[in-house]
N, C-alpha and C positions, 0 to 999 in steps of 0.2 A: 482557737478551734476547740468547743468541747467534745468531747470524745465518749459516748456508752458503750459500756461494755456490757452485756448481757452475759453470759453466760447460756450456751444451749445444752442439749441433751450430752451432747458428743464433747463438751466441755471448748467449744470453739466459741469465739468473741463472734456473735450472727450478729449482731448491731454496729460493729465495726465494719464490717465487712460491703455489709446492706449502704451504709452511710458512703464506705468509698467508692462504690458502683456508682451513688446517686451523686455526689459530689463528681466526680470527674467524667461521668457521662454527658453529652453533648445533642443527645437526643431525649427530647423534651417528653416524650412518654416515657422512657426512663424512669424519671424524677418522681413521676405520679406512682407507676409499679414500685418502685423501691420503699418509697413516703409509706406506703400501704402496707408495704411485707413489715416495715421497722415498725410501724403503730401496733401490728398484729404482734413480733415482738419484745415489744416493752410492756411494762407497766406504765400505767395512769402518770405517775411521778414521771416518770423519764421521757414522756410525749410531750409536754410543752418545749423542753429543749430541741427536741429535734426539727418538730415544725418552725422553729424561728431562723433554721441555718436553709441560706439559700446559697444556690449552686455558683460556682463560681463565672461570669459570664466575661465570653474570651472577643466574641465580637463587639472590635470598636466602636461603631456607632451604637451600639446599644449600652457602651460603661461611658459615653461621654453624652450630653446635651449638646444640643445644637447652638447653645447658648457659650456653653465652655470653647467646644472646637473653635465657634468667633472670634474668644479673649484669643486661644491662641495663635489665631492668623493675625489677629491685631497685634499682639503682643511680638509678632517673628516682623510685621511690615513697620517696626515702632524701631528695630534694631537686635532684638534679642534673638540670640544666638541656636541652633537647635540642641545644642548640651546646656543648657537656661533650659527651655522650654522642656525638655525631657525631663527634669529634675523636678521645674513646678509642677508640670502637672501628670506626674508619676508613669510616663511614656516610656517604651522603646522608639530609639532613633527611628525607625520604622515605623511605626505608629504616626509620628510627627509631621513625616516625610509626605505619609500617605494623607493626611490632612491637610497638610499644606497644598499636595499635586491636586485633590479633587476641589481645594477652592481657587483653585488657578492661578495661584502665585508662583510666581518667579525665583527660583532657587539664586538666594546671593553669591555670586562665586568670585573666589580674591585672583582676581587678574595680575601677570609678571607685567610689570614695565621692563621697557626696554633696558635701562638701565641692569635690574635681576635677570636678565636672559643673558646680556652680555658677561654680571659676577659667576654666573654657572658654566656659561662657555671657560673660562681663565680659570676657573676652581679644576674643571674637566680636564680642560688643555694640559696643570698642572700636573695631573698625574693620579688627583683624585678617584676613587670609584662612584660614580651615581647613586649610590644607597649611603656612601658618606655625605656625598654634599647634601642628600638630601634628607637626613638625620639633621647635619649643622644648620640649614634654612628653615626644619621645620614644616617640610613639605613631601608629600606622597612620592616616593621613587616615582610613578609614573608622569608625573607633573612636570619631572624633571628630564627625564628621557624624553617625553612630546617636546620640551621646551627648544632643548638640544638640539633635536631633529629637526624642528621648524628653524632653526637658526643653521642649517645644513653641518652641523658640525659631525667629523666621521668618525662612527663609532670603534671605539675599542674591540678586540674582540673578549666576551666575558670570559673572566680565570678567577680561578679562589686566587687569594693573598696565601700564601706561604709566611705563620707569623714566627715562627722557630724551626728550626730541621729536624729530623728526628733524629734516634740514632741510625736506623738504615739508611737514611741519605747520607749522613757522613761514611758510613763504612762502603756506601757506593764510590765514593770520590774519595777512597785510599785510606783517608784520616782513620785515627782511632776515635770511638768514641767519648773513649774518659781522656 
């Protein structure tokens, strides 16, 4: 990102200023008004730079072809993962998402066998917390909770872990603390 600094009357950077109105404005006369005042002031030398910088453009169909968004529906219906696809083609998971929902494809989603329904009831039963088991599987606490529930398993009631006492709890319960 080149950067003019003009210097004005008042000794303030006006071609800084002018450039950041027109860069992160989102209304397309903007662009034109700003273009205009920063031609007015610069000199000769410092106008070709600034006509070449265009504004930064935030709507996705207008930074992708319709050609690109294709590769990446083919690309997600071929196997590839949406953190792949975010990476190639310089997405937010969202962006992806939303390309994917408007060309009508089917969101992949990794189904429990029975088998994993039954290791989380025995992990739960054990005495574990639901945001453990569901760190060690690898899988969204709420994945795990619907799981549970669908398998009628009866829930705990939620408590912090208590992982050391302090010293006011020991001097609750008589002890010294040292």
């Amino acid at each position: 990102m080149q950067r003019c600094h003009k210097t004005g009357v008042n000794g303030v950077r006006d071609i800084t200023s002018v450039e950041t109105v027109r860069r992160y404005s989102k209304q397309p006369h903007m662009w034109r008004s700003s273009k205009r005042l920063a031609k007015l002031l610069t000199s000769s030398s410092e106008r070709s730079e600034l006509t070449h910088a265009l504004p930064h453009v935030h709507k996705l169909h207008q930074r992708l072809s319709d050609e690109t968004a294709a590769m990446l529906v083919r690309d997600y219906k071929s196997g590839a993962s949406l953190a792949d696809l975010q990476q190639t083609y310089s997405l937010s998971r969202g962006s992806v998402q939303q390309l994917l929902r408007e060309a009508g494809v089917r969101r992949r989603r990794r189904s429990l066998t029975d088998s994993n329904v039954s290791e989380l009831v025995e992990r739960y039963e054990s005495g574990l917390t639901i945001r453990e088991i569901a760190s060690q599987q690898e899988l969204p606490k709420t994945t795990v909770q619907d799981a549970l529930a669908r398998a009628g398993v009866v829930m705990r009631q939620a408590a912090r872990r208590v992982i050391c006492p302090t010293v006011s709890d020991q001097e609750d319960q008589g002890g010294s603390p040292y």
